[in-house]
PyMOL Python script that loads the backbone (N, CA, C, O; Angstrom):
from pymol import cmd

cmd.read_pdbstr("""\
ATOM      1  N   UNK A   1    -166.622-106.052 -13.676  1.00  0.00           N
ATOM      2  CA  UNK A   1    -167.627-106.645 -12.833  1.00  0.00           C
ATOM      3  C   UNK A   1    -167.124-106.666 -11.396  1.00  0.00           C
ATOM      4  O   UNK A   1    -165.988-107.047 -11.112  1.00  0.00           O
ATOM      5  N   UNK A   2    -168.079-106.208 -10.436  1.00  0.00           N
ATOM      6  CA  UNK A   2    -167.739-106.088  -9.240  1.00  0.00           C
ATOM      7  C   UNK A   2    -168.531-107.156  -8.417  1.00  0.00           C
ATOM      8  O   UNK A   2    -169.697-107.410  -8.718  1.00  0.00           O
ATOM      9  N   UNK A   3    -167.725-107.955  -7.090  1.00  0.00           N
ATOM     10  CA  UNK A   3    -168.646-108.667  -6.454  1.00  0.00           C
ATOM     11  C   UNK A   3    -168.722-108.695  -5.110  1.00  0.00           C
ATOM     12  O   UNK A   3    -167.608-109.024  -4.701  1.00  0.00           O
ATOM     13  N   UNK A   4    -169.538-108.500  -4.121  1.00  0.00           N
ATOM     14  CA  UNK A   4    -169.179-108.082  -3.214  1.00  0.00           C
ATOM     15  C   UNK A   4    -169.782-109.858  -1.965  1.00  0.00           C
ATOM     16  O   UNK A   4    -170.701-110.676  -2.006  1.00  0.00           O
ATOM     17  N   UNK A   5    -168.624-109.609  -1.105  1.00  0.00           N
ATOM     18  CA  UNK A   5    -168.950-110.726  -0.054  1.00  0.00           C
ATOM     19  C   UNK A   5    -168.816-110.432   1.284  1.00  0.00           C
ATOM     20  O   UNK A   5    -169.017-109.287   1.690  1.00  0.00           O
ATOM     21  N   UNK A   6    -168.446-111.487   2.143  1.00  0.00           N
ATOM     22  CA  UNK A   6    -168.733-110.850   3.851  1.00  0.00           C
ATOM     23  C   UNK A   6    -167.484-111.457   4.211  1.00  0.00           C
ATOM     24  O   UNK A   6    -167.094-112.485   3.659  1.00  0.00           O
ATOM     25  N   UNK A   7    -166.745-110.784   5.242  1.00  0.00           N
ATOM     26  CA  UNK A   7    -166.058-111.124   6.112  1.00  0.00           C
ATOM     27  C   UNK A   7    -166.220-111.931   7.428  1.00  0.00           C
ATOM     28  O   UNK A   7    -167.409-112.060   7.717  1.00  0.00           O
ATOM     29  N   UNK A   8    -165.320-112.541   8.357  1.00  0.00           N
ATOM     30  CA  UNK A   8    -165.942-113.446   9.546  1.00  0.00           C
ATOM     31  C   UNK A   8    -165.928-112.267  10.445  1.00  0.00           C
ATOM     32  O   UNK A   8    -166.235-112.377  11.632  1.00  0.00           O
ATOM     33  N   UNK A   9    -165.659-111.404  10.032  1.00  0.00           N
ATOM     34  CA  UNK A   9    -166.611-109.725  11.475  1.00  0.00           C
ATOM     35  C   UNK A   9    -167.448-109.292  10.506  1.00  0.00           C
ATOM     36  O   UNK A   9    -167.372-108.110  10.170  1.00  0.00           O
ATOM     37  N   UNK A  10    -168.103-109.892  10.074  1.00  0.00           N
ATOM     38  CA  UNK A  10    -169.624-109.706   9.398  1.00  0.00           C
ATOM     39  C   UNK A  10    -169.475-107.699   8.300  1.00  0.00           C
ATOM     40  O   UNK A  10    -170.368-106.894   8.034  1.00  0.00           O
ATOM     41  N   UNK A  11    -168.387-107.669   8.086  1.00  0.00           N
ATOM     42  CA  UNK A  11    -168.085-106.943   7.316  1.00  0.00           C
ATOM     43  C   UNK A  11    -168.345-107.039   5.965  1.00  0.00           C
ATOM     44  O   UNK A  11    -168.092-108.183   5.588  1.00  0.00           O
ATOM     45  N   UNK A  12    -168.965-105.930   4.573  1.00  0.00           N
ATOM     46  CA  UNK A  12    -169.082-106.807   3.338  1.00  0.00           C
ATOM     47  C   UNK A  12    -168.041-105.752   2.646  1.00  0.00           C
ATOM     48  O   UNK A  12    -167.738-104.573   2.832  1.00  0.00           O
ATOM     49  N   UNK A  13    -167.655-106.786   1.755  1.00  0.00           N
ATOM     50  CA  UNK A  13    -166.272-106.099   0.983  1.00  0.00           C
ATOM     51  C   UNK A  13    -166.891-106.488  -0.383  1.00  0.00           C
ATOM     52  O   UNK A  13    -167.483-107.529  -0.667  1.00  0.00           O
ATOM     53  N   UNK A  14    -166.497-104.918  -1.524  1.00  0.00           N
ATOM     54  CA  UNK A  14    -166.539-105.513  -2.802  1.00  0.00           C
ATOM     55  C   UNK A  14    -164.995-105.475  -3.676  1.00  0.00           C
ATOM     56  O   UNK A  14    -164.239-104.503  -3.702  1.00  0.00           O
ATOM     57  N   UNK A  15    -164.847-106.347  -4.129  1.00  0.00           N
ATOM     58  CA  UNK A  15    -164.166-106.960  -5.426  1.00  0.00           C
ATOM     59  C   UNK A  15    -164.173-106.847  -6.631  1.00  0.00           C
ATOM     60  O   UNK A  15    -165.117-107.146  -7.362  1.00  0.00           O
ATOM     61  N   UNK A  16    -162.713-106.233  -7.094  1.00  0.00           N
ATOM     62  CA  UNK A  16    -163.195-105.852  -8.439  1.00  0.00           C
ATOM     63  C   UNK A  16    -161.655-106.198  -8.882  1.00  0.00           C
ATOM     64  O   UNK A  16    -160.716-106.383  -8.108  1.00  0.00           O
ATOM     65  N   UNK A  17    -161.619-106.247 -10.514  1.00  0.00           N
ATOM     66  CA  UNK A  17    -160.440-106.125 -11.193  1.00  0.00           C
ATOM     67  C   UNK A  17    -159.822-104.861 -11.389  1.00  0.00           C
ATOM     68  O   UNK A  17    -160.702-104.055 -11.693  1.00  0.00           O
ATOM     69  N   UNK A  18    -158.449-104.207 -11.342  1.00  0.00           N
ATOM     70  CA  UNK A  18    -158.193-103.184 -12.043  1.00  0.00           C
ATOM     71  C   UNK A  18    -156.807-103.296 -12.748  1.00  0.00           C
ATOM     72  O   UNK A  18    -155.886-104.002 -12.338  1.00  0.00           O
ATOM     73  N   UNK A  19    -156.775-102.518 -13.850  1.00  0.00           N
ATOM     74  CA  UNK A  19    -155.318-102.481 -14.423  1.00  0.00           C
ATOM     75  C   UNK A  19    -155.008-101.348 -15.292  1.00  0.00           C
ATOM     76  O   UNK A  19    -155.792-100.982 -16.168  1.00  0.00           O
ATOM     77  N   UNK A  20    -153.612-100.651 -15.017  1.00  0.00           N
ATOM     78  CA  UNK A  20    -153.820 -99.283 -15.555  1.00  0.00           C
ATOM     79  C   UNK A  20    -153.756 -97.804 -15.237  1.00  0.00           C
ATOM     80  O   UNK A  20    -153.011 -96.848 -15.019  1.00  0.00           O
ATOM     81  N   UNK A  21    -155.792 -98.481 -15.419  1.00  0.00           N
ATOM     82  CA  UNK A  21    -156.155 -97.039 -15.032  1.00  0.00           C
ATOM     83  C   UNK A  21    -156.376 -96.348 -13.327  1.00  0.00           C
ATOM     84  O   UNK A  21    -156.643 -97.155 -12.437  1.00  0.00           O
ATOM     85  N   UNK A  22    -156.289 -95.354 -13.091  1.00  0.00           N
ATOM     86  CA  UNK A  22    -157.092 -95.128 -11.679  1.00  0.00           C
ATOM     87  C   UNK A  22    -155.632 -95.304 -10.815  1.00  0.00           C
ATOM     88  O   UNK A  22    -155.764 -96.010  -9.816  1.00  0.00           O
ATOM     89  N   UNK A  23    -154.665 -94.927 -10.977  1.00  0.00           N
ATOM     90  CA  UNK A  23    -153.038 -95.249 -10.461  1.00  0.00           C
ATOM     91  C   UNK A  23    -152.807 -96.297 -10.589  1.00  0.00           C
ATOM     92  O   UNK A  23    -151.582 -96.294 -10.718  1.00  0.00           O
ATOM     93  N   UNK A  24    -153.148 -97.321 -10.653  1.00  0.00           N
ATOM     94  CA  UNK A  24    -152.631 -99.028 -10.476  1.00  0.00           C
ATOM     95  C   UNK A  24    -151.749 -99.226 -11.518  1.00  0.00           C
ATOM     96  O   UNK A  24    -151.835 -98.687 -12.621  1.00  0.00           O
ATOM     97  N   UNK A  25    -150.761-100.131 -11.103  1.00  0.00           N
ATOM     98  CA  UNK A  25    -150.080-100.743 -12.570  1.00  0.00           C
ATOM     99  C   UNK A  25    -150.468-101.292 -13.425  1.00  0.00           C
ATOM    100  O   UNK A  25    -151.518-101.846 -13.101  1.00  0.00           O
ATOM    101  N   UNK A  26    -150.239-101.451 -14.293  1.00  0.00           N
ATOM    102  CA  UNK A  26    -150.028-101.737 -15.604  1.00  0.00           C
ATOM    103  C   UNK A  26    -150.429-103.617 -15.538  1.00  0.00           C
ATOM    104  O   UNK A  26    -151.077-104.175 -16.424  1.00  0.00           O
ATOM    105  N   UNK A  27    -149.892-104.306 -14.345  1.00  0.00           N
ATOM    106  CA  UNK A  27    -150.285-105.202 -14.081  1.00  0.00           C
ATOM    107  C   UNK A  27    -151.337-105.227 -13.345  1.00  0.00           C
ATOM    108  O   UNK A  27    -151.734-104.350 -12.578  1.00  0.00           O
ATOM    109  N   UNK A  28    -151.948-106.575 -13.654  1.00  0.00           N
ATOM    110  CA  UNK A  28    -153.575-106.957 -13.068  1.00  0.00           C
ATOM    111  C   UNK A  28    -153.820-106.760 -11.748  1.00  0.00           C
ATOM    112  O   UNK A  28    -153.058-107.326 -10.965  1.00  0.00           O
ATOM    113  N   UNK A  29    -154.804-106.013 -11.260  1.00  0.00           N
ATOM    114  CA  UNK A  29    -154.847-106.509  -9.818  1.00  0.00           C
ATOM    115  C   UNK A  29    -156.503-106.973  -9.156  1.00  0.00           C
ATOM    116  O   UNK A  29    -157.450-106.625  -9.861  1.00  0.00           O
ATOM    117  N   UNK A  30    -156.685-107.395  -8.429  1.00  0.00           N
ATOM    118  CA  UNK A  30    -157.675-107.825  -7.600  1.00  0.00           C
ATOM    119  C   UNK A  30    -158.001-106.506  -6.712  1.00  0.00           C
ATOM    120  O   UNK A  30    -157.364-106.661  -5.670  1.00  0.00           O
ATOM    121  N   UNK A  31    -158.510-105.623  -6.673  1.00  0.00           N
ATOM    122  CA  UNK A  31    -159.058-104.616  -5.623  1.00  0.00           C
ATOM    123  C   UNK A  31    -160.137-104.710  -4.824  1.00  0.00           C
ATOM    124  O   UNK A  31    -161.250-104.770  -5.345  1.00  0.00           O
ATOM    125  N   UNK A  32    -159.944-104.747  -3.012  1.00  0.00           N
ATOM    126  CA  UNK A  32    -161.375-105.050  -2.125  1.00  0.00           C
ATOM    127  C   UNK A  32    -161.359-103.721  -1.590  1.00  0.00           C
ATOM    128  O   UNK A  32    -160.288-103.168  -1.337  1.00  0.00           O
ATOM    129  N   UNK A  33    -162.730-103.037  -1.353  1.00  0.00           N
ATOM    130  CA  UNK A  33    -163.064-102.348  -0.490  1.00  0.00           C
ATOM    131  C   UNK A  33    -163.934-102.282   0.354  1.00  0.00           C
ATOM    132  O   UNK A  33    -164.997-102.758  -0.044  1.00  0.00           O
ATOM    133  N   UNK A  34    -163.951-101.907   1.329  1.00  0.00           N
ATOM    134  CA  UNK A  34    -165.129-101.959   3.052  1.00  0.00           C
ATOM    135  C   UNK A  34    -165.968-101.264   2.316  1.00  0.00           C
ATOM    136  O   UNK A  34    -165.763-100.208   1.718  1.00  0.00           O
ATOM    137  N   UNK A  35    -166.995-101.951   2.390  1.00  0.00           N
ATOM    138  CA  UNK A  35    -168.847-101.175   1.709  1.00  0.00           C
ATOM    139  C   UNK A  35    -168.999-100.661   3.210  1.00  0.00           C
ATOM    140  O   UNK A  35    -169.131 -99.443   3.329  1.00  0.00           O
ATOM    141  N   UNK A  36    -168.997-101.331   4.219  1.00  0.00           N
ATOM    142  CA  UNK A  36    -169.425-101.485   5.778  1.00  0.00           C
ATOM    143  C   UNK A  36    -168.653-100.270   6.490  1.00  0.00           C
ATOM    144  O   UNK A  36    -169.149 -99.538   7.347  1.00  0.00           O
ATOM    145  N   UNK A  37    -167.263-100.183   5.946  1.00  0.00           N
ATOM    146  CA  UNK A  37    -166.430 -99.427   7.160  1.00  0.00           C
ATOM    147  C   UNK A  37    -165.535 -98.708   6.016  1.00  0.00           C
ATOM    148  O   UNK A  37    -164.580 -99.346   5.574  1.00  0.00           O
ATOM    149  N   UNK A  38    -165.705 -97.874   5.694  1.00  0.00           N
ATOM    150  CA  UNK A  38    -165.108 -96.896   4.561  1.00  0.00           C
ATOM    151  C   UNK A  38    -163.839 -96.333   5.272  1.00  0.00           C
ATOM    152  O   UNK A  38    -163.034 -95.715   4.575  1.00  0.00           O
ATOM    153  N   UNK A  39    -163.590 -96.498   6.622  1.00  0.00           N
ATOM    154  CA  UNK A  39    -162.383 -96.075   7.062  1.00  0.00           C
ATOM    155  C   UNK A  39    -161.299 -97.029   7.067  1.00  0.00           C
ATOM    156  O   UNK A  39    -160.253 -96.713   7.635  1.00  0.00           O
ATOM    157  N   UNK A  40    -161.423 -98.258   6.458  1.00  0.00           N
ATOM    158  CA  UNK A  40    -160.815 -99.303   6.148  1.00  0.00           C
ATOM    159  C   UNK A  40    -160.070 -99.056   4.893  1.00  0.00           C
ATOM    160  O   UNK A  40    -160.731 -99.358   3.899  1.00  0.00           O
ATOM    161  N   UNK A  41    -159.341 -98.772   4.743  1.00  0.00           N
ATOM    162  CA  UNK A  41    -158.119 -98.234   3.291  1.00  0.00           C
ATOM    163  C   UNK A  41    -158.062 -99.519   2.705  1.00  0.00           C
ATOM    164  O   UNK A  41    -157.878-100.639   3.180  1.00  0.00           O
ATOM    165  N   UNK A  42    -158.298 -99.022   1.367  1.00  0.00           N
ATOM    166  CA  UNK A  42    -158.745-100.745   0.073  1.00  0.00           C
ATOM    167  C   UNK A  42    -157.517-101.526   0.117  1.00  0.00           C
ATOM    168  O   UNK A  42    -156.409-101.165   0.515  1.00  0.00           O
ATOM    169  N   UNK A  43    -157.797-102.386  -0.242  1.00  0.00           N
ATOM    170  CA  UNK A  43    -156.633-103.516  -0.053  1.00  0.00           C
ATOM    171  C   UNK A  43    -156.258-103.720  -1.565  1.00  0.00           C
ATOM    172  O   UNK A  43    -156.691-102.830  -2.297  1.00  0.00           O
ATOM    173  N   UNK A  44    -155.474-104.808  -2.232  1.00  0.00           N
ATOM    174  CA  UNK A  44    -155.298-105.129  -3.474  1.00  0.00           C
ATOM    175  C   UNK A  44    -154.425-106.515  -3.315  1.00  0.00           C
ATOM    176  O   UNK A  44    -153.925-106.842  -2.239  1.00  0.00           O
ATOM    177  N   UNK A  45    -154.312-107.242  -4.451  1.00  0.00           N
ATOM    178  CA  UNK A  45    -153.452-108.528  -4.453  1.00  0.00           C
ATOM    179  C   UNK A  45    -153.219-108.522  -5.787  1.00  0.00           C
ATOM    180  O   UNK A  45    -154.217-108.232  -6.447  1.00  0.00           O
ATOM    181  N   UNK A  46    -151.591-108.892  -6.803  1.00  0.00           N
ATOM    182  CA  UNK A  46    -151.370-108.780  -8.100  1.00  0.00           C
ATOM    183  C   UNK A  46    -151.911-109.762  -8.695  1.00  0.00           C
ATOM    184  O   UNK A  46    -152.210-110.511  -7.765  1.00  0.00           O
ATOM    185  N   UNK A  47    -152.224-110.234  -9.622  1.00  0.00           N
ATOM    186  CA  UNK A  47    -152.596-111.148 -10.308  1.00  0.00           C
ATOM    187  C   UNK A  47    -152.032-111.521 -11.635  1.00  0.00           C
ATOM    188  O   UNK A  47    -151.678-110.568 -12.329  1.00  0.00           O
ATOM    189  N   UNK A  48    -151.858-112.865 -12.190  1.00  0.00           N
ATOM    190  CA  UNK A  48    -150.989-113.454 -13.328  1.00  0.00           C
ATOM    191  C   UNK A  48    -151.945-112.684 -14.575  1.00  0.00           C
ATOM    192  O   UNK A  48    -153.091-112.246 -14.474  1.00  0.00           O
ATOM    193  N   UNK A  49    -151.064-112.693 -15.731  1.00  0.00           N
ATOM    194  CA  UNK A  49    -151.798-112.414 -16.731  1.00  0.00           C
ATOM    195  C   UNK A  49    -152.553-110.661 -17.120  1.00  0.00           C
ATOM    196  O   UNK A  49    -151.879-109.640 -16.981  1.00  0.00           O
ATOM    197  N   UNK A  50    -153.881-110.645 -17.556  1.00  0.00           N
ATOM    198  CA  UNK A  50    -154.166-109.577 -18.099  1.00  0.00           C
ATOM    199  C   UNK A  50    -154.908-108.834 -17.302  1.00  0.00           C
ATOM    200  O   UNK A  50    -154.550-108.896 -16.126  1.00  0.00           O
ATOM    201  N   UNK A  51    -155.969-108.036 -17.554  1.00  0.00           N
ATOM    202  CA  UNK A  51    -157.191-107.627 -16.706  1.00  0.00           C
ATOM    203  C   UNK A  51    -158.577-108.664 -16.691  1.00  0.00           C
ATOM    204  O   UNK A  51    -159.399-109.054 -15.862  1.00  0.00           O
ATOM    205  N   UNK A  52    -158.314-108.831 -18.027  1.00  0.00           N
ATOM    206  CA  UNK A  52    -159.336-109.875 -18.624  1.00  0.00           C
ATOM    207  C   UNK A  52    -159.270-110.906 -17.884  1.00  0.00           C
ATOM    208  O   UNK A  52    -160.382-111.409 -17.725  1.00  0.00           O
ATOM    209  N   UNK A  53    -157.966-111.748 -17.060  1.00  0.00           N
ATOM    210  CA  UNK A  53    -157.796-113.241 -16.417  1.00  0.00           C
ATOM    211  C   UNK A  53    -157.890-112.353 -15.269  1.00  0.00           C
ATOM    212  O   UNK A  53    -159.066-112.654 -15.067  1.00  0.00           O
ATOM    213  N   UNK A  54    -157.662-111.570 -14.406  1.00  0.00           N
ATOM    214  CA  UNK A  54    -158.536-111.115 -13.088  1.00  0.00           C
ATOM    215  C   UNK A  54    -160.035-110.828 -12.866  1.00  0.00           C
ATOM    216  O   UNK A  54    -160.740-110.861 -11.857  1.00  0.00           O
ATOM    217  N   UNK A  55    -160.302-110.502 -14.304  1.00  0.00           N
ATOM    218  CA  UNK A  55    -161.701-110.272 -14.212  1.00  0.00           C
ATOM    219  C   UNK A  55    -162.503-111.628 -14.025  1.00  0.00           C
ATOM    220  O   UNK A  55    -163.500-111.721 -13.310  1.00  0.00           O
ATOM    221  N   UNK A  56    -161.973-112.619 -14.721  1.00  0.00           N
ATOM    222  CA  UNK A  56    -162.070-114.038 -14.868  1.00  0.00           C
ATOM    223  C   UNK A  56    -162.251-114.658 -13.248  1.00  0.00           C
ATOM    224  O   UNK A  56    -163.189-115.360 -12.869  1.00  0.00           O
ATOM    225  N   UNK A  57    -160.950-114.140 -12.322  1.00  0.00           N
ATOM    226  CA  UNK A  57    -160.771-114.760 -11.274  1.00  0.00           C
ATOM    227  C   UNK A  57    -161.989-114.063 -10.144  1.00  0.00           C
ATOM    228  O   UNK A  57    -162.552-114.724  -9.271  1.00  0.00           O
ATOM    229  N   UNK A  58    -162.174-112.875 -10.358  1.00  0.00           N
ATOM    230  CA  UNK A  58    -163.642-112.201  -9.410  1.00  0.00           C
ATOM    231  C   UNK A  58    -164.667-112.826  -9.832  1.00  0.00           C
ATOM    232  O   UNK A  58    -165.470-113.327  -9.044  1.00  0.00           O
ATOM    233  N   UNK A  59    -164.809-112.901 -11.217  1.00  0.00           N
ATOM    234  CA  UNK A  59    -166.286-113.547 -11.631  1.00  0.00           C
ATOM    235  C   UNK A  59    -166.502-115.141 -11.179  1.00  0.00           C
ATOM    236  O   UNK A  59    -167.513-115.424 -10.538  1.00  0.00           O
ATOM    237  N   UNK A  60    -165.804-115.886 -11.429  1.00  0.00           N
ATOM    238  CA  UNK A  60    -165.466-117.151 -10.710  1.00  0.00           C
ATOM    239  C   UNK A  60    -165.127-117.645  -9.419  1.00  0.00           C
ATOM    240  O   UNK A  60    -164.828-118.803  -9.127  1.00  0.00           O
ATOM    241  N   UNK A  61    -165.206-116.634  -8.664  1.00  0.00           N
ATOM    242  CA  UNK A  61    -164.731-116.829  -7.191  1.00  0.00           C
ATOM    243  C   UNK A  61    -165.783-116.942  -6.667  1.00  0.00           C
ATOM    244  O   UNK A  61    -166.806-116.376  -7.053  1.00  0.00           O
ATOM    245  N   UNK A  62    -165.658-118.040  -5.260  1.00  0.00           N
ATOM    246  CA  UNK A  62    -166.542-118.046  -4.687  1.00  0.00           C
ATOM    247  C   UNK A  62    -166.246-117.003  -3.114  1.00  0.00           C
ATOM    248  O   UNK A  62    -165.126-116.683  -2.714  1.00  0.00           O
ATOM    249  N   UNK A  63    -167.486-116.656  -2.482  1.00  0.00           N
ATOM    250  CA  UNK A  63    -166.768-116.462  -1.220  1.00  0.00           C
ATOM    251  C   UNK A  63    -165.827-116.077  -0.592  1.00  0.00           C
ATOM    252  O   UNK A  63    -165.286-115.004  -0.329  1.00  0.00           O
ATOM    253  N   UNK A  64    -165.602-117.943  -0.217  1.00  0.00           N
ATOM    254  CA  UNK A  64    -164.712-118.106   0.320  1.00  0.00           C
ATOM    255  C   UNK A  64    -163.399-117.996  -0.181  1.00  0.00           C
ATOM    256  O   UNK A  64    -162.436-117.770   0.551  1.00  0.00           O
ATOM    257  N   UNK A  65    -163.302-118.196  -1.801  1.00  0.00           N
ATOM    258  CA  UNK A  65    -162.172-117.664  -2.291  1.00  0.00           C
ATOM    259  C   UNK A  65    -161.657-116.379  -2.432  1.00  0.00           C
ATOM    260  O   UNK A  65    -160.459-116.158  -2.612  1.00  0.00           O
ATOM    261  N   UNK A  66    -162.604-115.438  -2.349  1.00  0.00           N
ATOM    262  CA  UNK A  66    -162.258-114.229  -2.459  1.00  0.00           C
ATOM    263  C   UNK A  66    -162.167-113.475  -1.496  1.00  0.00           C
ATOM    264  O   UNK A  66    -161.853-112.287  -1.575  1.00  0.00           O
ATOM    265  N   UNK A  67    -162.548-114.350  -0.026  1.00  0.00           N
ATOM    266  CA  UNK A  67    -161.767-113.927   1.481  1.00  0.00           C
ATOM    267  C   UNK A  67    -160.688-114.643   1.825  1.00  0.00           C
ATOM    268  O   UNK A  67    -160.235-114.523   2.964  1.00  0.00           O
ATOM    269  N   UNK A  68    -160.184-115.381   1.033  1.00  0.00           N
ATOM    270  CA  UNK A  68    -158.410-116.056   0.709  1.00  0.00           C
ATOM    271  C   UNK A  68    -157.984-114.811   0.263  1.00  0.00           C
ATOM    272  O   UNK A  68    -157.371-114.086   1.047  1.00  0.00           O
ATOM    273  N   UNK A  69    -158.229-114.425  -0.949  1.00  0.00           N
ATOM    274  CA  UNK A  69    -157.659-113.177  -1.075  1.00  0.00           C
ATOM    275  C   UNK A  69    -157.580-112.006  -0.449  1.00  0.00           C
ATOM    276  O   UNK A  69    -156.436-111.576  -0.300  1.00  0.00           O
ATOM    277  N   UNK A  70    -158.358-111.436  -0.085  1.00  0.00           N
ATOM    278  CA  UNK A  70    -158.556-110.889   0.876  1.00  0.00           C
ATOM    279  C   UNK A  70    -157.542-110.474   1.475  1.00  0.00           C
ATOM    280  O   UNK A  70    -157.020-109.360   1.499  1.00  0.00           O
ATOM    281  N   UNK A  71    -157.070-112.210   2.361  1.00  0.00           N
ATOM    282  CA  UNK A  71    -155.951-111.848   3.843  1.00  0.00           C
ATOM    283  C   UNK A  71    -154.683-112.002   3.205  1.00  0.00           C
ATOM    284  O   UNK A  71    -153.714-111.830   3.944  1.00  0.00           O
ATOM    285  N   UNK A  72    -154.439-112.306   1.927  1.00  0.00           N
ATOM    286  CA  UNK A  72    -153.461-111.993   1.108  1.00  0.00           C
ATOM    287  C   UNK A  72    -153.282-110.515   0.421  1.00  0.00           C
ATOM    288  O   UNK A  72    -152.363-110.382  -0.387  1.00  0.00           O
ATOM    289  N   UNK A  73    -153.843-109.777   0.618  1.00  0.00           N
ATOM    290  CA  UNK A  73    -153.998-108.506  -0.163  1.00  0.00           C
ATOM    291  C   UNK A  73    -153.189-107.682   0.876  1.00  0.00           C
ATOM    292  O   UNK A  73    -152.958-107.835   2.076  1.00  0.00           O
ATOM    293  N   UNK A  74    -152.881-106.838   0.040  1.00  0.00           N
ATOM    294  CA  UNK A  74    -151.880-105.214   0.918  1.00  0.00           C
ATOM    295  C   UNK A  74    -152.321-104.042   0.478  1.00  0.00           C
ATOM    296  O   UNK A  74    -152.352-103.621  -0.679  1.00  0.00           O
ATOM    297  N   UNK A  75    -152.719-103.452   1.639  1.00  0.00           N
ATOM    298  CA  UNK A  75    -153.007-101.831   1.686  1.00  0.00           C
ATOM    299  C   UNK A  75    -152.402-101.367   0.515  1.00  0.00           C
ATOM    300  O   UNK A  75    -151.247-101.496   0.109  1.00  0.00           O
ATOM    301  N   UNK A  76    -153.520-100.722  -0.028  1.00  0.00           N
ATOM    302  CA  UNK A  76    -152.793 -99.361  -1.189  1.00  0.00           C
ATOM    303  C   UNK A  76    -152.455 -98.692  -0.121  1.00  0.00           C
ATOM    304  O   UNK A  76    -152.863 -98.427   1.009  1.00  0.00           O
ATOM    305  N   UNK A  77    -151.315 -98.442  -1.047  1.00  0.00           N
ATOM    306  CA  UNK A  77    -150.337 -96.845  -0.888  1.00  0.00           C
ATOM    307  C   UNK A  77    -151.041 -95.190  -1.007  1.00  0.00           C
ATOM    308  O   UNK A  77    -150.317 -94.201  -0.889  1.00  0.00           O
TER     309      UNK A  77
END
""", "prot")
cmd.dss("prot")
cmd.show_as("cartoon", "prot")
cmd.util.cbc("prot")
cmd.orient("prot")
């Protein structure tokens, strides 16, 4: 499940879980990408637990929680 929200430069980013597959590790992660500005390289933040408890943490986030994450997240490689 993907969710997408806005930034305070009126930017909208979507949110998703990944783990695995698609290069990512094996551990959980939180993945944002610029819907708005595609020249913006996706960000990511690790997360405790499975895919299933990140998926947990996007679906349950509000907002504003998930632009906490956000400015915690680091450029993929």
């Amino acid at each position: 499940m993907a969710k997408t929200f806005q930034d305070e430069n009126w930017l909208v980013w979507e949110a998703f879980a990944s783990a695995g597959d698609f290069g990512y590790s094996t551990r959980p992660h939180i993945v944002f990408h610029c819907v708005t500005d595609r020249s913006l390289r996706p960000r990511y933040c690790e997360q405790e637990g499975d895919k299933a408890d990140a998926e947990r943490v996007v679906a349950s986030a509000s907002p504003n929680e998930l632009l906490e994450l956000l400015h915690r997240a680091q450029p993929v490689d």
